[in-house]
N, C-alpha and C positions, 0 to 999 in steps of 0.2 A: 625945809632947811637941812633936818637930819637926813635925806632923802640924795640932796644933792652934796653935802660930804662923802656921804659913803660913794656916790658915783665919781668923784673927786678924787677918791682913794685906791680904788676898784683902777682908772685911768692911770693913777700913779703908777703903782704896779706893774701895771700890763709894760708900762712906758720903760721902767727898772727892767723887767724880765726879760723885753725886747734886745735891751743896752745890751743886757749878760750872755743873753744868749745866741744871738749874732755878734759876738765881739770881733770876728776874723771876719770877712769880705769872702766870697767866692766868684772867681771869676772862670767861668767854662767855654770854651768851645766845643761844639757840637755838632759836628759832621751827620747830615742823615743819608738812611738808602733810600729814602723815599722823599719825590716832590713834595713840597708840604701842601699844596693845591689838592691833593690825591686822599679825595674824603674814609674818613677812615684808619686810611695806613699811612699817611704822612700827617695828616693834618695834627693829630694829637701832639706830633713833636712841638709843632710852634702855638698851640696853646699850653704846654709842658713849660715851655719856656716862658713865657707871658705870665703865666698863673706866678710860678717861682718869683718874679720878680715882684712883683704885687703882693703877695702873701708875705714877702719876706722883708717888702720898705727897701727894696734896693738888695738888700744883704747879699742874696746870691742872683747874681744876674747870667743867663744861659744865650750865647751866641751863635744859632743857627746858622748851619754852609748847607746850601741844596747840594744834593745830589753830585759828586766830584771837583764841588769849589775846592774843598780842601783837602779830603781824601776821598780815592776810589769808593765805591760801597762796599765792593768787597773786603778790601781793609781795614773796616772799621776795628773788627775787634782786636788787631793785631797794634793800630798804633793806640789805642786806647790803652792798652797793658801796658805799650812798652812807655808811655807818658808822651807822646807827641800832642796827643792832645788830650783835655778832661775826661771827655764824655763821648759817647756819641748814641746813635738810635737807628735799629736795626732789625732785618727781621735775621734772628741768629742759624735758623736754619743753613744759609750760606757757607757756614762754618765747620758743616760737618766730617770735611775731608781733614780735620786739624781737630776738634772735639766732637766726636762722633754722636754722643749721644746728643747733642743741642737739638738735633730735629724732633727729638721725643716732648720738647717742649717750645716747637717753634709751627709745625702741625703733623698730623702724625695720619696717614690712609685710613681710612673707616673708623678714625678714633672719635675723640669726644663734641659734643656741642659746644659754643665758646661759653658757656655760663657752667655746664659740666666743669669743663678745664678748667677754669678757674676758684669751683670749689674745689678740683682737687689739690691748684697750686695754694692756695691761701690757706688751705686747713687742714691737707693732705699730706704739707711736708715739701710739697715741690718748689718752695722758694727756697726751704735752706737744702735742698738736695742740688739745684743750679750752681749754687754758689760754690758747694763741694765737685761739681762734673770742673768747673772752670779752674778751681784749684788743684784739683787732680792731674789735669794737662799744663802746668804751671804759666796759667792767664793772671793777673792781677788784675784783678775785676770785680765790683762788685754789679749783678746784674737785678734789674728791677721790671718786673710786666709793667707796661704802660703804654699800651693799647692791644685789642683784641677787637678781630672781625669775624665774621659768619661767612659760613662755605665761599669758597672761589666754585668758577665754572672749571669745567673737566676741560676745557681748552677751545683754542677756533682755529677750525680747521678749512681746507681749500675745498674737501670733498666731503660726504658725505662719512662716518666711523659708522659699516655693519657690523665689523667683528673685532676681536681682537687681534687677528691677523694681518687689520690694518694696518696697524704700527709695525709691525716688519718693515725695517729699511725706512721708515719716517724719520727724518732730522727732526726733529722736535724740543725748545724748549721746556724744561717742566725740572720744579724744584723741590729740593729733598727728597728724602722716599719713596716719595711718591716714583719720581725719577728714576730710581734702584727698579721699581715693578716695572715700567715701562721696557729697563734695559732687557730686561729678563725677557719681554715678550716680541724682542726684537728691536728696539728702535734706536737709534741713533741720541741718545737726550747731549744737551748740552745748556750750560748757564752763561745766563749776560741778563746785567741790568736792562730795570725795564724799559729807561730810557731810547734803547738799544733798539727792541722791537719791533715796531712798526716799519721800521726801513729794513731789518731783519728777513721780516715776512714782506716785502713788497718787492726787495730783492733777489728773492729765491735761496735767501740763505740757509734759512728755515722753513719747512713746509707746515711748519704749526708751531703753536704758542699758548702756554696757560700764564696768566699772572695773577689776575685777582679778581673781584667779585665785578658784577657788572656795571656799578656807577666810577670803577675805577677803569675796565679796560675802556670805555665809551672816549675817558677823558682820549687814551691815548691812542684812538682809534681806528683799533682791529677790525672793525666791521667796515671800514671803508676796503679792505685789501680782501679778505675772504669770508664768507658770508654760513657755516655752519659750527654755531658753536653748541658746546656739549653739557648737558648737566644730568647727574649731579655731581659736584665737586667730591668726590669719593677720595681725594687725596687729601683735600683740605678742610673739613668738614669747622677746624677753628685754624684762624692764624690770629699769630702773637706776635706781638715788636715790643724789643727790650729797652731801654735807656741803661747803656753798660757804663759806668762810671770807673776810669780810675782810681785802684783799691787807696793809693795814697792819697787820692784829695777827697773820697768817702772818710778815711778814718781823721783826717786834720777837719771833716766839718763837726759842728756843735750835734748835740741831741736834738736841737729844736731845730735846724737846716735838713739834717737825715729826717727827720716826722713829717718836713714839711716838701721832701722828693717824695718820701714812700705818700704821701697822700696826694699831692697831685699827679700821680702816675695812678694810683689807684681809681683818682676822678676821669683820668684821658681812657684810661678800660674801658668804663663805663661809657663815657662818649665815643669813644671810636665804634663801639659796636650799637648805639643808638645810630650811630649817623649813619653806618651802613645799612640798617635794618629799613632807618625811614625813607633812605634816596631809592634802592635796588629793586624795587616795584614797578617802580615809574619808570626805572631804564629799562628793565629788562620787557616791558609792554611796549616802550616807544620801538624797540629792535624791529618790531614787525614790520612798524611802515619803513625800516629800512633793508629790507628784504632779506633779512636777518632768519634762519633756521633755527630755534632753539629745539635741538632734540633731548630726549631723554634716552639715556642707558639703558638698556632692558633691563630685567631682573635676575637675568640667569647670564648676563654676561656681568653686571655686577658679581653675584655670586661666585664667577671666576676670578675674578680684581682680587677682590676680596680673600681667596683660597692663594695666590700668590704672593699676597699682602704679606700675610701672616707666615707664610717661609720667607720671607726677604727679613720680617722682623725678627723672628729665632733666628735667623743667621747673623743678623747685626748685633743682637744679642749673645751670641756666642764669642762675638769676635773682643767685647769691650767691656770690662765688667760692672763700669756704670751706666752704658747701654743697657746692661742687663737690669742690674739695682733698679735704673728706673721703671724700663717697662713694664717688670714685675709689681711696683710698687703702681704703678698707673690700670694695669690689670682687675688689681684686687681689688681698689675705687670702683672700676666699672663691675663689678660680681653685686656688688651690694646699690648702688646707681640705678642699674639696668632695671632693676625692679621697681623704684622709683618711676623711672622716667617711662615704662611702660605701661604703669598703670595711671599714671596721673595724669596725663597729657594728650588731649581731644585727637585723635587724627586727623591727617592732614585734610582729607575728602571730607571733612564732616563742618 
């Protein structure tokens, strides 16, 4: 009896604290850059949205648009700011011709693994150093990680990549930074959704294409149109997508609405980069029977990547002083990291 009072009491409670602290309704719209079919990198948007409504009893309910129902993908972060619409979900990379250093936290050439990155964004300081890159270029945004994948492939190509000399004069999509190394070694890069793609490359608009890991390019299917693709993703080693929230309708939600975005975006991390981890196996083995080339980079043309890498990043760094701020501060992570993660972690061969 005394057993089921206090459970009684306990419900009361919860039911009172519920009333108090969703007292205001939230209603969002949610533009994304990614299909939400596209495991991984879109899918967490529309479990982000589904979980919030449920955890919340209604309170705040989040209104997914694919991929240019409502805005372009590229403009996500611009009408987000300026309040055309709530929210939206994006990989923020896109954005670095207007905030430069976002690629330092969207994937960054030979940088972190995606469980690295996110010790360094959660403990390292890199969420509230976001917040300040965005208010520094005057965004009104508040931006939150929610979701994170493992490497993309170095791209699919028509021909076989011997050197680096093949990218001379290649039209080629490839995003962020990564992009910048490319220019440098000659090629042509240019950006379009990945919608875009496939007709891109089938039309000879582009004679190559990088977008995402292999259970994502399959959906949109690059290997029907050219058959060698490249790995390792040396440009993308983590991608991150944001949920960027209009700074005004973050600061009009309650404390218990804000705990309950930052935590289910925290939970879509975690599943976005499970779900790629457990499908990319199985795809990247089926490519074979479809006459699919998976080659590997050598070691010492890496090792060039990688040396022009690192003058593309001093140089970005030079030019932006939160470009700077960051890289410096993502650097020193990996000084003390690197020792970690070399001694602790079985080799791949073994």
């Amino acid at each position: 009896m005394k057993l089921s009072k206090a459970l009684a009491g306990i419900a009361g409670a919860l039911a009172l604290t519920a009333g108090t602290a969703f007292a205001d309704d939230l209603r969002w719209k949610m533009p994304v850059a990614f299909a939400t079919n596209l495991p991984g990198l879109g899918s967490p948007a529309a479990w982000v949205a589904d979980n919030l409504t449920t955890a919340s009893s209604g309170s705040i309910q989040v209104r997914v648009y694919e991929p240019g129902k409502l805005v372009p993908p590229f403009d996500i972060l611009q009408s987000v700011s300026d309040g055309k619409v709530s929210a939206g979900y994006t990989w923020i990379g896109y954005d670095q011709g207007k905030v430069p250093a976002v690629p330092l936290f969207a994937a960054v050439p030979f940088g972190m693994k995606p469980w690295a990155y996110i010790g360094w964004y959660y403990y390292g300081g890199g969420h509230e150093l976001l917040q300040e890159v965005y208010a520094n270029k005057g965004f009104k945004v508040h931006a939150q990680l929610c979701g994170i994948i493992g490497p993309e492939t170095a791209g699919w190509y028509a021909n076989k990549i011997e050197s680096l000399d093949d990218y001379k004069g290649m039209k080629i999509r490839f995003a962020g930074l990564g992009g910048k190394v490319l220019e440098k070694l000659g090629a042509s890069v240019t950006m379009m959704p990945g919608g875009e793609l496939y007709q891109a490359l089938e039309k000879g608009t582009i004679d190559a294409t990088e977008f995402s890991m292999p259970a994502i390019d399959q959906i949109l299917g690059f290997d029907q149109v050219v058959k060698y693709n490249l790995f390792p993703g040396w440009h993308q080693q983590f991608t991150a997508q944001y949920m960027l929230i209009n700074q005004d309708e973050w600061n009009k939600a309650s404390k218990a609405q804000k705990a309950l975005v930052e935590a289910s975006c925290t939970a879509a991390t975690t599943r976005g980069l499970a779900e790629g981890e457990y499908k990319n196996g199985a795809v990247l083995a089926g490519f074979q029977d479809k006459g699919v080339h998976a080659d590997q980079i050598p070691r010492e043309v890496l090792e060039k990547l990688k040396a022009v890498t690192e003058q593309v990043l001093e140089e970005e760094a030079g030019k932006d002083a939160d470009f700077k701020r960051v890289y410096e501060s993502q650097q020193a992570f990996m000084e003390t990291y690197k020792v970690w993660d070399e001694r602790a972690y079985l080799p791949a061969d073994l």
